[in-house]
N, C-alpha and C positions, 0 to 999 in steps of 0.2 A: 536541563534540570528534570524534565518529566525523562526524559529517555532511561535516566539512572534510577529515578522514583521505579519506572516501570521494571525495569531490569531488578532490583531490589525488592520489592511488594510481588512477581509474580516469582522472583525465585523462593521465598519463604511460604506464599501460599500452593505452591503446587509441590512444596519438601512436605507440607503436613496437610495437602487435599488433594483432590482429581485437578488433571493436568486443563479443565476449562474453566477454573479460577482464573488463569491468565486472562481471559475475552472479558472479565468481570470490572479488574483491574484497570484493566486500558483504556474500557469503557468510562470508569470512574476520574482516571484522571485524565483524559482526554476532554471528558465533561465539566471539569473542575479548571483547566490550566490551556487547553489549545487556541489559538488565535485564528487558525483556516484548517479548512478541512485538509488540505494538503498535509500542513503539517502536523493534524490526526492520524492520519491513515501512515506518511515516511515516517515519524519518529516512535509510535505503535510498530512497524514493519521493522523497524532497524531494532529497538533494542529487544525484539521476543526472537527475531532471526537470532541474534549476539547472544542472546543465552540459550535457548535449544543447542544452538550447535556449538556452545562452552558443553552444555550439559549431556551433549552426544559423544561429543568426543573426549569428556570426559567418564564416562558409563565404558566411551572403549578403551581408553589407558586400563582401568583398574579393571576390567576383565580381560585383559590381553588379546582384542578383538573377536572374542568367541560370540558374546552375545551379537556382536554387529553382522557376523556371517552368517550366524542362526535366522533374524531377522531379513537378510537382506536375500538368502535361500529363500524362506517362509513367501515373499514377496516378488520372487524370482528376478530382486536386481541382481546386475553383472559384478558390480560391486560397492564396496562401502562409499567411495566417493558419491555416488549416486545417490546413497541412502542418506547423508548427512546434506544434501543438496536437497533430497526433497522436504526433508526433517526442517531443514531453516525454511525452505521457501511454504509449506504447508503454514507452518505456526507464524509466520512474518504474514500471509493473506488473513486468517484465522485473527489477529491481532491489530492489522491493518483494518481491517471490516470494523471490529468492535471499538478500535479509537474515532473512525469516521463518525460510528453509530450515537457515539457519546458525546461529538461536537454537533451534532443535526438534534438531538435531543434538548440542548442547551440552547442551541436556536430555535430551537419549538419555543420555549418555555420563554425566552427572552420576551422583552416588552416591543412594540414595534414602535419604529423610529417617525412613524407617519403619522401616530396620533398627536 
């Protein structure tokens, strides 16, 4: 449920904001919905990986690879498989972090079980 939440809520705020609404996002439901930090940080990781690189590889369908070569030259990778490997694994750490961040905040905030 939150993997789709996340995948859904950061593909619409980063269509009409800057691409670190997503850390916002994951933060918020991570904080709102996770049970372990584990599954903060893999289910953050899995579904911003799963849409960057829908949305990489779709930026290079409808440019017929121009922009991915432009960038991937810019950057001096060898080539586009590269570029869409680090594209997921950047924004899956990037998302990963902020779902962790949002379950350890929520445990701040919790009551403790010892009083």
């Amino acid at each position: 449920m939150v993997y789709i939440l996340i995948i859904i809520l950061s593909a619409i705020a980063q269509y009409f904001g800057p691409w670190w609404l997503m850390p916002i996002v994951c933060f918020a439901l991570c904080f709102w919905k996770s049970k372990s930090v584990k599954e903060a940080f893999l289910v953050a990781f899995a579904a911003v990986s799963t849409l960057w690189l829908g949305l990489a590889l779709y930026q290079n369908f409808v440019t017929e690879g121009v922009i991915t070569l432009k960038i991937a030259e810019l950057f001096r990778i060898p080539n586009a498989s590269l570029l869409f490997a680090a594209v997921t694994v950047v924004g899956g750490i990037v998302a990963g972090f902020a779902g962790m961040a949002g379950y350890y905040c929520r445990a701040a905030f919790a009551p403790s079980k010892h009083s």
